[in-house]
C-alpha positions in Angstrom: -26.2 -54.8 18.7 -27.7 -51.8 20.8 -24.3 -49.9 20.0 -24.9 -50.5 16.2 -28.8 -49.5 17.0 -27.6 -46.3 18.7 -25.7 -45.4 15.3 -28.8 -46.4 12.9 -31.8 -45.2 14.9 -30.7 -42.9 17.7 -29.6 -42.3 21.4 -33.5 -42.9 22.3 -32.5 -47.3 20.9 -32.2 -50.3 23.4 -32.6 -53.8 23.1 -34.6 -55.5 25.7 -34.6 -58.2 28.3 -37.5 -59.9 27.2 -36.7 -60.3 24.1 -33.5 -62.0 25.5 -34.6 -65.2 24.0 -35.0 -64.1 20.6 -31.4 -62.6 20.3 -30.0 -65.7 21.6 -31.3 -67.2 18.9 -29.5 -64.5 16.5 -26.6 -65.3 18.3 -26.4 -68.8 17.9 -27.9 -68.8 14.4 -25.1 -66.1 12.7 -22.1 -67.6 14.9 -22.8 -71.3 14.4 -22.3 -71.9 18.3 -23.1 -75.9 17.8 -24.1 -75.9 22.0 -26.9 -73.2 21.4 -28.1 -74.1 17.7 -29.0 -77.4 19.7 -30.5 -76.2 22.2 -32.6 -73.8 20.4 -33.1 -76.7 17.6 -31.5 -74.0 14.9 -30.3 -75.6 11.4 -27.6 -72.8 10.1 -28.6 -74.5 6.5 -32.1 -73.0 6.4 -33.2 -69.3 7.1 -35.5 -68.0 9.6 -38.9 -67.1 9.9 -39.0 -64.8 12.7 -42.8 -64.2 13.7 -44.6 -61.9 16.2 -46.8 -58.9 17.4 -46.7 -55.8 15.4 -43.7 -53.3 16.9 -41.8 -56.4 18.6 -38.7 -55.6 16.5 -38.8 -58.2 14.4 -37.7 -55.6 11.4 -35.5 -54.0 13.2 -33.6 -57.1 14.5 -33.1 -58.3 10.9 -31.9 -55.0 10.1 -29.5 -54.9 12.6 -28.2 -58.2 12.6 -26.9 -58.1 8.8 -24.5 -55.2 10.0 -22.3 -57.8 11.3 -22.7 -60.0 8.5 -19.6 -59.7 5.6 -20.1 -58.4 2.5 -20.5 -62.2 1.1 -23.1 -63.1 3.5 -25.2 -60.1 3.7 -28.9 -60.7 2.7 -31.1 -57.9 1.6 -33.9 -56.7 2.7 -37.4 -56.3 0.6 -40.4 -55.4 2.2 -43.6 -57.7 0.7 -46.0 -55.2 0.3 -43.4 -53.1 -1.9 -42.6 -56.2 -4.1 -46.7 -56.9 -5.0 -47.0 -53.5 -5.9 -44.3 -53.7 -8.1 -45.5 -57.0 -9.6 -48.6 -54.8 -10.5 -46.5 -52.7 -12.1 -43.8 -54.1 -14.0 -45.5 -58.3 -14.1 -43.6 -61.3 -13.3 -40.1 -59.9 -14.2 -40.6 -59.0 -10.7 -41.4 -62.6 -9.6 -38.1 -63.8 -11.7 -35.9 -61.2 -10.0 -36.9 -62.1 -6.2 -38.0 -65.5 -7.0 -34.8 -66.8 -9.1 -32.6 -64.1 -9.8 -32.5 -64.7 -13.6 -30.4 -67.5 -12.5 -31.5 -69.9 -15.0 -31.1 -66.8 -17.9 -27.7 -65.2 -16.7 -25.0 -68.3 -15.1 -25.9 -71.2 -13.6 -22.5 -70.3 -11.5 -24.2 -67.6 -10.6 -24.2 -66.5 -6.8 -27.6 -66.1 -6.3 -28.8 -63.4 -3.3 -30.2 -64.3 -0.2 -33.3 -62.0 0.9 -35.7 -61.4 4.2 -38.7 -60.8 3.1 -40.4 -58.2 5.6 -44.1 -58.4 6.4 -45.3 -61.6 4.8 -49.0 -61.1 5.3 -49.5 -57.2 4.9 -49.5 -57.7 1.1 -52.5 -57.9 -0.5 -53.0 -60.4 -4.0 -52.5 -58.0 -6.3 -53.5 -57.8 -10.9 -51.1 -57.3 -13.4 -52.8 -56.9 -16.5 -55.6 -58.6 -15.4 -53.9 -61.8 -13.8 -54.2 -61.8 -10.6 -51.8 -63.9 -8.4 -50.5 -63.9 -4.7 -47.2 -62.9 -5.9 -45.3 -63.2 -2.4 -46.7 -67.0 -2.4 -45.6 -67.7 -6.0 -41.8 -66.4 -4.9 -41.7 -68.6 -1.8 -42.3 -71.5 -4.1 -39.3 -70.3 -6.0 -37.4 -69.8 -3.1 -37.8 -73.0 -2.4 -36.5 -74.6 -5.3 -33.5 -72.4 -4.9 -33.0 -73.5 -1.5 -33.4 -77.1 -2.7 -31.1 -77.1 -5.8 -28.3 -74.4 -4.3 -28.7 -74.1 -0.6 -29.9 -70.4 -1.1 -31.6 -69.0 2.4 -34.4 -67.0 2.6 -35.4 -65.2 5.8 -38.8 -63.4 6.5 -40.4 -61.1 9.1 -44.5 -61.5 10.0 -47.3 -60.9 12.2 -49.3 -64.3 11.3 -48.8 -67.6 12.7 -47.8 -70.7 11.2 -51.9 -71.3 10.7 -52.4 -67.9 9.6 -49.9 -68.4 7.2 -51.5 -71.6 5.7 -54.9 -69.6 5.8 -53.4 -67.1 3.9 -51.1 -68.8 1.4 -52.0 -72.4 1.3 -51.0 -75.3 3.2 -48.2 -76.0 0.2 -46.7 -72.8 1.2 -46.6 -73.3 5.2 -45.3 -76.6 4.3 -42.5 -75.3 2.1 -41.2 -72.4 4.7 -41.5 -75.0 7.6 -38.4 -77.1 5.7 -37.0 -73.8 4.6 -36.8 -71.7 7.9 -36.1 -71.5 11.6 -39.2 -70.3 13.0 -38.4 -68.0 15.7 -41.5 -66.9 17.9 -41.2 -63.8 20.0 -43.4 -64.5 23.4 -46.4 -62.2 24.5 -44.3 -61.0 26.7 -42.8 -59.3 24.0 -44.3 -55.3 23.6 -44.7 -52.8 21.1 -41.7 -50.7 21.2 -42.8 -48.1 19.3 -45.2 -46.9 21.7 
């Protein structure tokens, strides 16, 4: 990984030892190693949540991680303040595309993509034509019934904690990415690395 971070981000890139933990994780999540998924109570059927301090790396581990993922399992990233402010531009098209991936319109064969959502919690509810919604909320409900109905995983990046997160998006919401994620906590131990 800090090889691959050398080539993305530059000579100046390193992983580091506290954040030992975390990567483990990674490891046992994306190779299946049945020994550590145990350990580490990781369920390679649902996605992960990986929650911490601003500058931690939690962005930056996501990003690096789906370089050694094959083309078939790559997810992509979408950062959540980008997708609200295209909901206020362009309605719930947008919710369909990240929520359901037309899935129900195009092939129910259909493939459907698997995302990491970066940021839940900067976004802010936004209006479309005067409806105003939550629109990051209203897709992880989706998400969910796509992880439900065709094992689709969803993976997001925040700064809030699990309470924050029911503060912020309702308790039917925490509940929902509790069954759909791993919830990785980086420790305080854990600094801001772009300082």
């Amino acid at each position: 990984m800090e090889i691959k971070g050398k080539i993305l981000y530059g000579q100046h890139f390193k992983l580091f030892q506290e954040d030992n933990h975390v990567l483990l994780q990674f490891y046992a999540y994306f190779t299946g190693d049945e020994a550590l998924c145990k350990h580490y109570d990781i369920d390679v059927n649902k996605g992960l949540f990986l929650s911490g301090k601003t500058g931690v790396g939690k962005t930056v581990h996501m990003k690096l991680v789906r370089q050694f993922l094959g083309y078939k399992d790559r997810f992509r990233m979408k950062a959540c303040q980008q997708l609200s402010l295209e909901y206020m531009d362009q309605g719930s098209p947008v919710l369909m595309n990240f929520g359901r991936n037309y899935v129900d319109y195009v092939d129910h064969n259909t493939i459907t993509t698997s995302y990491c959502f970066d940021d839940l919690g900067t976004e802010d509810e936004v209006k479309h034509f005067g409806t105003q919604t939550n629109a990051m909320g209203q897709v992880i409900l989706m998400r969910y019934e796509l992880f439900l109905s065709r094992n689709v995983l969803t993976h997001f990046t925040s700064n809030l904690t699990a309470d924050q997160i029911e503060q912020h998006y309702g308790e039917r919401v925490r509940s929902r990415l509790r069954q759909m994620c791993n919830w990785i906590q980086y420790t305080t131990e854990s600094t801001d690395k772009r300082k």
